[in-house]
N, C-alpha and C positions, 0 to 999 in steps of 0.2 A: 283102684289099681293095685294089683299084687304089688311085693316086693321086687321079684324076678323081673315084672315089666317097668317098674321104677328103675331098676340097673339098669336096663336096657338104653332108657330112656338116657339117663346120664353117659352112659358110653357114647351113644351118639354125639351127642352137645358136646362132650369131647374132644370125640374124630372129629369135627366139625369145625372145636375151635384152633385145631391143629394148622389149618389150612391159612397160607401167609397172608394176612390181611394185615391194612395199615392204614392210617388217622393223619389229618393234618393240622395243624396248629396256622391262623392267619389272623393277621388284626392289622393294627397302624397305630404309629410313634407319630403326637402331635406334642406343640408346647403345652406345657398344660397353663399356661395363662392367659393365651389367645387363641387356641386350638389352631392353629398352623400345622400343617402338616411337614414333618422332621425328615427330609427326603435325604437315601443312603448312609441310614443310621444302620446301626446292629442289631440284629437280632440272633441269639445263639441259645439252641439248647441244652441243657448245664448237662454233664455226663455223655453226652452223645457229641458225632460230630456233624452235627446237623446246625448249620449255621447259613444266615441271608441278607441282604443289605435292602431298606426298604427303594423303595419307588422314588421317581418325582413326585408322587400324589401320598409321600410316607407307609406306602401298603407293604406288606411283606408275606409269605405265603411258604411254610414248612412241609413236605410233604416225606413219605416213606418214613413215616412214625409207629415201629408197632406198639398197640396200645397198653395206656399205664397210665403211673402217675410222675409228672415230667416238670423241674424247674424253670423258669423262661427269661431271661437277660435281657435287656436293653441298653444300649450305649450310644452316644453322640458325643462328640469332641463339643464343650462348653456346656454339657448337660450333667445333673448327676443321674449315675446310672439307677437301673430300675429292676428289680429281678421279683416276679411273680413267682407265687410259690405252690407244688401238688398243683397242676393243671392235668386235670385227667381227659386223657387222650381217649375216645375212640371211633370207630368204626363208622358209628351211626349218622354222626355230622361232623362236619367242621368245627374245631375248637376254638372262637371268637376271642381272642388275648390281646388287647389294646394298653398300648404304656403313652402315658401323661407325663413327661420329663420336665421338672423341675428346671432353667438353669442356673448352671453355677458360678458362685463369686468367682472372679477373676486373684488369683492371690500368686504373691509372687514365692511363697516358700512352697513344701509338701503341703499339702492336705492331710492333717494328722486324723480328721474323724473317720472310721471305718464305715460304710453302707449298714446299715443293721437290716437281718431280713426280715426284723417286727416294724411293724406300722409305728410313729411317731410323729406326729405335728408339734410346731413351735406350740400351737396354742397350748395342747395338752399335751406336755412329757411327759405325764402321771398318770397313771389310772385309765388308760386306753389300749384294749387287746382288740384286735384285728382277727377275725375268726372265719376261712375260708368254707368252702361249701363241703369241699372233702374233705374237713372234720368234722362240718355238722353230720353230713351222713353216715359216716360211719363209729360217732361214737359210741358206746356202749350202752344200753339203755334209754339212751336220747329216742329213741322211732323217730330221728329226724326234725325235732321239736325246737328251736331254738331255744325255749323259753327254760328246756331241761337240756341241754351241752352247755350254757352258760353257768350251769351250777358245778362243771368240774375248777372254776375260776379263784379266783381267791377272792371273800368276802361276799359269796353270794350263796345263800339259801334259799330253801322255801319250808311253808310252815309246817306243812302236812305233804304227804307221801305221793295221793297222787291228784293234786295240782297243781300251776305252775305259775302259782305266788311268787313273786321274786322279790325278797328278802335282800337288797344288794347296804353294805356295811351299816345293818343295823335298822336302817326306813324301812317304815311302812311301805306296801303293796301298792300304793296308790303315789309316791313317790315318782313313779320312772315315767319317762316319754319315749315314744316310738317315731322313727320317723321312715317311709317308705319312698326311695329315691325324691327327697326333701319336700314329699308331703306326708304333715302330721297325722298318724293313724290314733285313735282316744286307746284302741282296744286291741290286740293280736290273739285272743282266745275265744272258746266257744264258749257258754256257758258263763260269762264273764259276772263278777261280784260289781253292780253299780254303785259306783263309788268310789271302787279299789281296782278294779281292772285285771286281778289276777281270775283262772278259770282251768279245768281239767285238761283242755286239750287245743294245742297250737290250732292258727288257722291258715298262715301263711305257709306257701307253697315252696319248698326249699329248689327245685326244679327250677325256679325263676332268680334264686339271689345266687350272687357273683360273689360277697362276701357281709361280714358286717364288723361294725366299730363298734364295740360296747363301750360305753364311757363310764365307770364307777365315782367317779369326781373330776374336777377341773373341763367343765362342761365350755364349750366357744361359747361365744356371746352371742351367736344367731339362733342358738338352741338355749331358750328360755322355759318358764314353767316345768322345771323338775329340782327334787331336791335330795335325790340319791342317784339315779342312772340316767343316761341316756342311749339309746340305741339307734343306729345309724343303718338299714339295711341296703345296700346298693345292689339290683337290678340287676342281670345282661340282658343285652336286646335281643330278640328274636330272630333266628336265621335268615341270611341274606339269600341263601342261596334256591333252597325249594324247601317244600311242604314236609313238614315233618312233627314229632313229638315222643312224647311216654305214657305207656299205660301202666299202673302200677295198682296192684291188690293185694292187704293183708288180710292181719287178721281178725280187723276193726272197720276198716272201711275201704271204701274202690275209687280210684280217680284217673281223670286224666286229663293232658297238656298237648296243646296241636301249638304250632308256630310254623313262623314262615312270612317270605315277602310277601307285599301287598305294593305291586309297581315297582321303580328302582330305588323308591327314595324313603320306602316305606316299609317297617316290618311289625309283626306281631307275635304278643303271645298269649294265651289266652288256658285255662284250666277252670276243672271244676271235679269237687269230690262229696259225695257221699260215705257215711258212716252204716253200719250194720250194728250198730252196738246192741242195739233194741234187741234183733234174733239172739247173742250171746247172751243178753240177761234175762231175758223170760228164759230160755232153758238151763240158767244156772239158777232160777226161781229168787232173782233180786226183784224186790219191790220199787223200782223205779226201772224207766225203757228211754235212755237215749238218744235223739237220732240229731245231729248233727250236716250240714251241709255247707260249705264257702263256694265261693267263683274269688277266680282272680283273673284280673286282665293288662298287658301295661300294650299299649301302641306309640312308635317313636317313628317322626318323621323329620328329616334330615333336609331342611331347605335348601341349605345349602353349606357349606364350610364356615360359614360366622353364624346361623341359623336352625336350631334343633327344637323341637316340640314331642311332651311325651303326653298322654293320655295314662294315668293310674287308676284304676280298680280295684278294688279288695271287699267281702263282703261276705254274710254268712247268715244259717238261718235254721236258729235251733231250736226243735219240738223237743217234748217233754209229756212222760205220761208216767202217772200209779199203774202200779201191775200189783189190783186189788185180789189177783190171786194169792200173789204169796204172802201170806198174813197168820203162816202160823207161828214159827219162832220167836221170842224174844227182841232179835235184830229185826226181824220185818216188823213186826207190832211198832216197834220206837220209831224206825224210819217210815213208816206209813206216818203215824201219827205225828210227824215233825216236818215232814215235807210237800210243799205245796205243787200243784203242776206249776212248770215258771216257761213257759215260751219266752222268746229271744228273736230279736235280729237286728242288724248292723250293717251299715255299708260307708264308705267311702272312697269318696272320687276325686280326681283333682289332673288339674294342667300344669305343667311345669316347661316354662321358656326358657331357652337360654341364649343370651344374644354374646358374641364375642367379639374384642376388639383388639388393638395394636398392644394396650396397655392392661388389659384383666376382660373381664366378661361379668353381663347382668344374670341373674338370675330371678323368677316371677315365679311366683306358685297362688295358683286359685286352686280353692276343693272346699268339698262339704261333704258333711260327715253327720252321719244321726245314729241313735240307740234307741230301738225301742226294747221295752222290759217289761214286762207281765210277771204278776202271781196270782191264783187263786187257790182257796183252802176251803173244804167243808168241814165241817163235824163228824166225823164220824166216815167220812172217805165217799161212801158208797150209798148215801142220801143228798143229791147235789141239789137240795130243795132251797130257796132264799130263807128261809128259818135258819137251815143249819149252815151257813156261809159266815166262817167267821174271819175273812182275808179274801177281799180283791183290790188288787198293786197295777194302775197304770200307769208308765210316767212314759217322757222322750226326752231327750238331749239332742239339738240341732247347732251345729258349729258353721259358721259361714267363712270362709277364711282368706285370707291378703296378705303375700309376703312378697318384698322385692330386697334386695340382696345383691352388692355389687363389692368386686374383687381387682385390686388393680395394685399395679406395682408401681412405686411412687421412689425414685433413685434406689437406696437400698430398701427402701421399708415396704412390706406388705402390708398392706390396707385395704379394712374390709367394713363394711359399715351397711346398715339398712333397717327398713319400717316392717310392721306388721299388724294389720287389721281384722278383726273380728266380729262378726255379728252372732250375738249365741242366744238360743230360748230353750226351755226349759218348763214341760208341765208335769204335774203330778193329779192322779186320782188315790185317794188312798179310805178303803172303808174296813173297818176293823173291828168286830165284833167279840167280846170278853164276853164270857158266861162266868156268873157269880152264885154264891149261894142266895141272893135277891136277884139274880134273875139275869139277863142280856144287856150291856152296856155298849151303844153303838157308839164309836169311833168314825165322823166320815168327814171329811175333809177335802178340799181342794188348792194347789197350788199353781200361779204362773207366774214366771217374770222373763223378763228379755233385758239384755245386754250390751253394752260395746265396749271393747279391747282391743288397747292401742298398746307400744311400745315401737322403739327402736334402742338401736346399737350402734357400738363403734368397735372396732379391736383393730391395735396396728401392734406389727411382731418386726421383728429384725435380728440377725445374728452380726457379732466379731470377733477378731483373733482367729481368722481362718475359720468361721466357722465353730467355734470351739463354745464361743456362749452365745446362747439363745433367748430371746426375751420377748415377751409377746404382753400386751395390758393391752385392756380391754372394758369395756362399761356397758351395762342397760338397763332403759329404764322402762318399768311396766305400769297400767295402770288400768279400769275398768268403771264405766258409769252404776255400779252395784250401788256405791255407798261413797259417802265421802271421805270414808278413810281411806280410801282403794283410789281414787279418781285421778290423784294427784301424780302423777310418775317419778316425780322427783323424792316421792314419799319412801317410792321401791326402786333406791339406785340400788347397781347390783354390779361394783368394780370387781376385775378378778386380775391377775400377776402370774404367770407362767414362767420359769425359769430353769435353762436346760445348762450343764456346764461338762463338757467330756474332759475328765482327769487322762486319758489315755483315749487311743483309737476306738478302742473297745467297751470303754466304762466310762460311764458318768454320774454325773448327782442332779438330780431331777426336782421341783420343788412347783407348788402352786398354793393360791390362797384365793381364797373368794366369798363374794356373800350370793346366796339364792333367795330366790320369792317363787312361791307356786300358790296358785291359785285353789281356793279351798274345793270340795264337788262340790256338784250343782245339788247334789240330794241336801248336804248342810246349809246352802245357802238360802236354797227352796222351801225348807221346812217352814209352815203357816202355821196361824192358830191365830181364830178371829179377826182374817182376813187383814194381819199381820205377817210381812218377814222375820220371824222373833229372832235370828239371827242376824240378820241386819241392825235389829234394834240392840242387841247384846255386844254388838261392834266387834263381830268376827271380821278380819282380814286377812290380808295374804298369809297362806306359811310359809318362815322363814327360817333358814339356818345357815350357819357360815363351817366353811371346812378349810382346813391346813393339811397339806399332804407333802410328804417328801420323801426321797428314797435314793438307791443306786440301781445302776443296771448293769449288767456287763453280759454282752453279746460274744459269746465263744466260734472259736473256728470252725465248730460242728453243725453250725444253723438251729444251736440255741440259746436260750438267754437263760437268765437269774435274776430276777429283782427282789428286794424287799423295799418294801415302804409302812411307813408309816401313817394314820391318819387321826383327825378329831374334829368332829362335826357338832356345832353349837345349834342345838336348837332352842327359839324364843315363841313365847305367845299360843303353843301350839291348842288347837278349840278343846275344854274339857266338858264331854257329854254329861249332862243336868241330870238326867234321869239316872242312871250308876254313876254318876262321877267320876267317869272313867275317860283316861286321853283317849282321843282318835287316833293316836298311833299304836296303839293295841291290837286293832282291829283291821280288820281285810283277809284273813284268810279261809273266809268259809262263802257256801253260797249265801244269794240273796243282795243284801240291800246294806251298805255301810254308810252313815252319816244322818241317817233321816229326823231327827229329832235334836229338841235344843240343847245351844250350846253357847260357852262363853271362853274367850282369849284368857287364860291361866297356866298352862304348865309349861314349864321350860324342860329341853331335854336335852342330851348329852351322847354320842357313841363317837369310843375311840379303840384303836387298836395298833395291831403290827402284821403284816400279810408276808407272807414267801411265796413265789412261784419258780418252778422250773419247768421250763416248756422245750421238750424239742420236736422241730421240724422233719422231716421225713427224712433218712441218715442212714443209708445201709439197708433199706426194709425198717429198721425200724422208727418211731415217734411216741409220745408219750406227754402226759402235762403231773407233774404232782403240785399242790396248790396246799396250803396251811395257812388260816389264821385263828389269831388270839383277839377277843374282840368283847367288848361291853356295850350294852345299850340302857341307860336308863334317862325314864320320864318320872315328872314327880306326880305324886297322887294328891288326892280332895285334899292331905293336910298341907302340901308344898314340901313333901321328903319326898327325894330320889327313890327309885324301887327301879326293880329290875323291870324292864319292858317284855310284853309277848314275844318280841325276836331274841330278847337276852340269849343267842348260842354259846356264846365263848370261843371251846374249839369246833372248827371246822378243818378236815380233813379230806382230799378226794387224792385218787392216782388212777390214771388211764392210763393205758398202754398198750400197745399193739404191734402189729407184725407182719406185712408182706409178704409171700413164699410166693413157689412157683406156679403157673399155670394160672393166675388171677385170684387166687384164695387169699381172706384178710382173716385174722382175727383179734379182737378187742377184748380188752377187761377194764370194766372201769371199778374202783373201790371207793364208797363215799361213808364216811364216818360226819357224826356230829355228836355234839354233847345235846341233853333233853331241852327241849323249851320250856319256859316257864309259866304255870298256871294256876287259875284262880280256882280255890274250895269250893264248892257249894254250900248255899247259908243253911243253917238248921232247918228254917221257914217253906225249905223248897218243899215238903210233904203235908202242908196243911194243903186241904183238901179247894178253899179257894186259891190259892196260888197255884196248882195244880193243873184246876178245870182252868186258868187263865191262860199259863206258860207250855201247859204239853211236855213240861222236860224242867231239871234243875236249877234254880236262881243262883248265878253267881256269887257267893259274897268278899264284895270290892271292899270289905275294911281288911280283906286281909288278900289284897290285892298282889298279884302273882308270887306269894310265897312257897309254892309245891313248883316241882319240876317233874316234866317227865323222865321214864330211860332213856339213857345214850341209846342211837341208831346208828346202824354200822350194815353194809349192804353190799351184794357185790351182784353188778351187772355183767352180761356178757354178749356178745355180738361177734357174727358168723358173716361174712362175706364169700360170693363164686361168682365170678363172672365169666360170659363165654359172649366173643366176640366175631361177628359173619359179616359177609359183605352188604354194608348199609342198614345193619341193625344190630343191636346185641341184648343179651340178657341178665338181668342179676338177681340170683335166688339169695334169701337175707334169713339171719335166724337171729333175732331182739330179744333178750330177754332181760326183763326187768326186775331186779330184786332176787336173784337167781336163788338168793339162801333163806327168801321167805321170813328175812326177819321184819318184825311186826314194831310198828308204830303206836304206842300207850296212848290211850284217849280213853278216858271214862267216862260213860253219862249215865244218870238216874232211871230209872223205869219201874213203872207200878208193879208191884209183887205181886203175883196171881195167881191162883191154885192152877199146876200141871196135871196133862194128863200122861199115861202110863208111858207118852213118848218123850214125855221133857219138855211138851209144848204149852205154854198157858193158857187156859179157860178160863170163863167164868170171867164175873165181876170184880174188880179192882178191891185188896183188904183194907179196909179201915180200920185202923188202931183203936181209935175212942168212939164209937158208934154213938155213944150216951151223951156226949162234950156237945154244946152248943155247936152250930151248926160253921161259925170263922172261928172255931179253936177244933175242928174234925183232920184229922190227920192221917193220912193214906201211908200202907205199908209200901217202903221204896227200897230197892237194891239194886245195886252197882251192873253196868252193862259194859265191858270192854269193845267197846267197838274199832280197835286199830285194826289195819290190814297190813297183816302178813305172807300176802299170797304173790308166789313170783306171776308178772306179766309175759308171760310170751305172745312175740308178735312173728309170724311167720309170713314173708311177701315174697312177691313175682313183681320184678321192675320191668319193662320190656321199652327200650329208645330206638325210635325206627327216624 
């Protein structure tokens, strides 16, 4: 398409979106403790004067909306009020906006606390940001990824540039929990590291979530097994009214989302996407081809007003292939010879009931969830003969799962208490073939075990003085048929203290204390040898660490906030890997496989710091988040001294910002700075010629464990919105780009020196230094390979909602 018929093209969509169309906003105002419907309450749209009073049945129904991005109020006399925030309006369907009203203490003076328009629970007054859909989509470089809009936050990183390891203050990748309208998901990435969980690319369909709670500390009590995040992602339901959806293509992959009723009582939504990666990297001649796929599904049926059932889905299924064409560079040669083919796939399901009463409501979640993971490796690529196979990885992880959960208000106090049951298996195939200067040394082994995990909880909160102090304690105990260090529940109590106190309408002082347990991967726990658990026998148990968090807040007239807090996370016992003598919290940010080999309860760790955030909400056209923290992580090493850990950041820095104009146009910038991560030399030893033919790449050496750092990273993203809106559809052309300044990520690896030819490209046989030297003292010529990407992502899409 010429340029000339490109103008054309947009003149149109233009005139087109000139034309007066308009969106309705509808939902219903229930208790939110018994779900009652709140009949002839308020509903008012902030800035407009579009305002309505619900039903007998609490429905209410806004219409002559032209479309945007719109505030949304709720009010009932004995309730506190409720105001949703950026609800974007349009054309396509019906905007579904339901408020859950709290009510409120009866008191006889003012009510000195002011509404904050950030999310806040008694339980957690600290360390919980609330994150709606209309910032995940349109933040800078995010392409819609949850897993990267969370890194504009304070205290959250990732290791490397492009995956979405999450680093939240200081933990390891395998630290955080997911949970998808309160069924546990293990994994939300493609390509995911077993063990750690972090992976290149989101899976979860952002078209489907309503909003999310990130928890960085002071986690409820019904949200066990994590010991740096939790993530809380809530759902909408599926259109009530007729058939509809989105198709949406970039410039990585194609998908698309159909929803809609199914009967009066019943609705759904349902998506599924494909990746194109593969065609972009065979024609940029990368020696690996991508292809990625998920489905996601949720169905909610509505029995009746005390009775709700949802159906969850989520799932993905990722190939993997060598592209043995490109193999002439330096970069292709290392990456041929380091990476294996690793298919992937994943799924989870689950039921979630909710039954409601006079006094609180039950909640039930069944689901089950498995990971299967693959690698295989030949020798030499392009010989896939059983001679040269020196790596094939089968294993699965299968979670069977029971949680009931019940909420009820008891005079003034909220009380919430409940069990949680497990049946989990876990097997491995693992063969592994070393070439030596004496010859082929096979590695093959087998693992299985199976499991049960139990736990319950209790937490009761309450406020006084008008509301002014908050206080919420809380307890659970976990526990697993693994071992008998683990069995015991009482072994892994885990009390926690929540404490809110508003100095003024607008500010207060926030505080929480707790202790955590998580359970170690199955890949550690599973590791065999001699048809032994050696980890079991080593008396690995839970990990555990306890955090102190506290801080102020003050919510401004303008719909934003300021907090700083502070924190310090005690970690104990953490597993130290036998083989490098290296903590497991080192590790998880690369592919493959983190934990598989033995280990024993040794290092204690430590991360503390100070965070800043200012966040504002959408304000004139404009919003924006800047976020700052100063922050330490250290584990101690083989001798029992501190050292800095792989996350050791220090400063992290981000600022987003953006801008509203006329006619539907956005534009974003996001800035993200950090200081380098810190990392391990390579040993002298890595160029001996059997270390070599063993590892494919350079030996770490852990006596001189994370003393180098990388460069500081400093990056600037940006994002392009236009929307054009028609009667019962509309459109939005997007322009992402990641890394916009190309600045490059330092990571060095080893690779064998080898005579080029006249292009720069390596021939020939690998040089040996001592050709003469006995055969374990021969020594290969090696030099340094910068393999960081500094290359901006652009991602260019066509969203289209009919």
């Amino acid at each position: 398409m010429n340029k000339h018929a490109l103008l054309c093209v947009f003149f149109l969509l233009g005139l087109a979106s000139t034309f007066s169309q308009t969106g309705i906003i509808k939902g219903k105002l229930t208790d939110a403790l018994t779900n009652e419907p709140i009949a002839f309450g308020n509903v008012l749209v902030l800035g407009t004067d579009k305002g309505i009073a619900t039903d007998i049945d609490g429905n209410y129904e806004v219409e002559g909306l032209p479309p945007g991005l719109y505030d949304v109020r709720a009010t009932y006399l004995g309730y506190k009020e409720q105001t949703q925030y950026e609800i974007q309006v349009t054309t396509a369907r019906p905007i579904e906006v339901n408020f859950a009203l709290e009510e409120q203490a009866e008191v006889l003076e003012e009510v000195v606390v002011k509404a904050s328009p950030f999310r806040k629970t008694a339980e957690s007054p600290v360390s919980l940001r609330t994150i709606g859909v209309a910032e995940i989509q349109r933040n800078p470089g995010g392409n819609r990824d949850i897993s990267k809009v969370v890194q504009v936050l304070p205290g959250v990183t990732s290791g490397v540039a492009f995956r979405n390891d999450l680093i939240i203050r200081g933990g390891a990748a395998n630290e955080n929990r997911f949970y998808l309208d309160d069924v546990e998901v293990p994994n939300i990435n493609h390509f995911a590291t077993q063990g750690a969980g972090g992976g290149p690319v989101g899976l979860i369909n952002v078209n489907f979530i309503r909003e999310v709670d990130f928890y960085s500390g002071a986690f409820p009590t019904n949200r066990g097994n994590a010991l740096s995040s939790v993530f809380q992602f809530r759902q909408r339901d599926g259109r009530s009214d007729r058939l509809g959806g989105t198709f949406m293509v970039s410039a990585t992959d194609v998908g698309a989302t159909l929803e809609g009723p199914i009967g009066d009582k019943t609705t759904f939504l349902a998506s599924a996407r494909r990746s194109y990666l593969q065609l972009l990297f065979k024609a940029l001649e990368l020696p690996f081809l991508p292809t990625y796929n998920d489905f996601q599904v949720k169905v909610k049926h509505k029995i009746n007003e005390q009775n709700e059932i949802s159906f969850i889905g989520l799932g993905a299924v990722d190939q993997f292939k060598l592209n043995l064409d490109a193999n002439e560079t330096e970069d292709q040669q290392f990456l041929l010879a380091s990476l294996p083919v690793a298919p992937q796939w994943n799924y989870t399901n689950g039921l979630v009931y909710k039954r409601y009463r006079d006094d609180g409501f039950w909640t039930f979640v069944l689901s089950r969830n498995m990971l299967n993971n693959e690698a295989e490796k030949y020798r030499g690529n392009d010989d896939s003969t059983e001679d040269n196979l020196t790596l094939r990885y089968r294993s699965q992880e299968i979670e069977n799962k029971f949680r009931a959960e019940d909420v009820r208000q008891i005079g003034d106090y909220k009380l919430g208490y409940g069990i949680n049951y497990e049946y989990d298996k876990y097997n491995n195939r693992t063969f592994n073939r070393i070439f030596t200067s004496a010859g082929a040394q096979d590695i093959d082994y087998a693992a299985d075990f199976n499991m049960h995990r139990y736990g319950f909880y209790t937490q009761a909160s309450r406020d006084w003085f008008d509301e002014r102090l908050v206080l919420s304690l809380g307890i659970r105990f976990d526990g697993n048929s693994y071992s008998d260090e683990m069995s015991n529940p009482l072994q892994q109590a885990s009390p926690r203290l929540s404490l809110s106190y508003a100095l003024s309408p607008s500010f207060s002082f926030n505080f929480n204390t707790g202790r955590y347990f998580q359970l170690p991967s199955y890949t550690l726990l599973g590791y065999e040898e001699g048809g032994q658990l050696v980890n079991k026998e080593n008396g690995i148990g839970y990990l555990k660490n306890y955090h102190v968090v506290a801080g102020f807040e003050w919510n401004t007239a303008a719909n934003s906030k300021i907090t700083i807090e502070g924190y310090y996370k005690g970690y104990q016992d953490y597993p130290l890997l036998l083989r490098d003598s290296l903590t497991l919290a080192n590790l998880g940010g690369d592919f493959g496989v983190v934990g598989n080999e033995p280990a024993v309860p040794f290092a204690d760790g430590r991360a503390y710091g100070i965070e800043f955030l200012f966040q504002q909400r959408l304000y004139k056209g404009f919003y924006g988040i800047f976020s700052y923290t100063l922050g330490w992580t250290q584990f101690q090493d083989k001798n029992g001294e501190y050292v800095p850990s792989a996350w050791d950041t220090r400063n992290i820095a981000n600022l987003a910002v953006g801008k509203r104009f006329g006619n539907n146009w956005e534009i974003g910038v996001n800035w993200r700075f950090q200081d380098g991560l810190p990392f391990t030399p390579f040993a002298a030893s890595s160029n001996l010629v059997a270390n070599w033919n063993r590892n494919a790449r350079g030996v770490p050496d852990y006596d001189q464990l994370n003393t180098l750092r990388q460069d500081a990273f400093s990056a600037i993203d940006l994002r392009v919105d236009k929307k054009w809106f028609f009667d019962k559809w509309s459109l939005n052309l997007f322009l992402d780009i990641e890394n916009i300044t190309g600045a490059a990520v330092s990571d060095t690896e080893l690779i064998l020196d080898r005579t080029l030819d006249e292009n720069g490209n390596p021939i020939g046989e690998p040089i040996i230094i001592n050709p003469d030297a006995p055969m374990d003292e021969q020594r290969y010529l090696l030099k340094e390979l910068e393999t960081g990407s500094g290359t901006p992502l652009p991602s260019i899409g066509i969203m289209i909602e009919f």
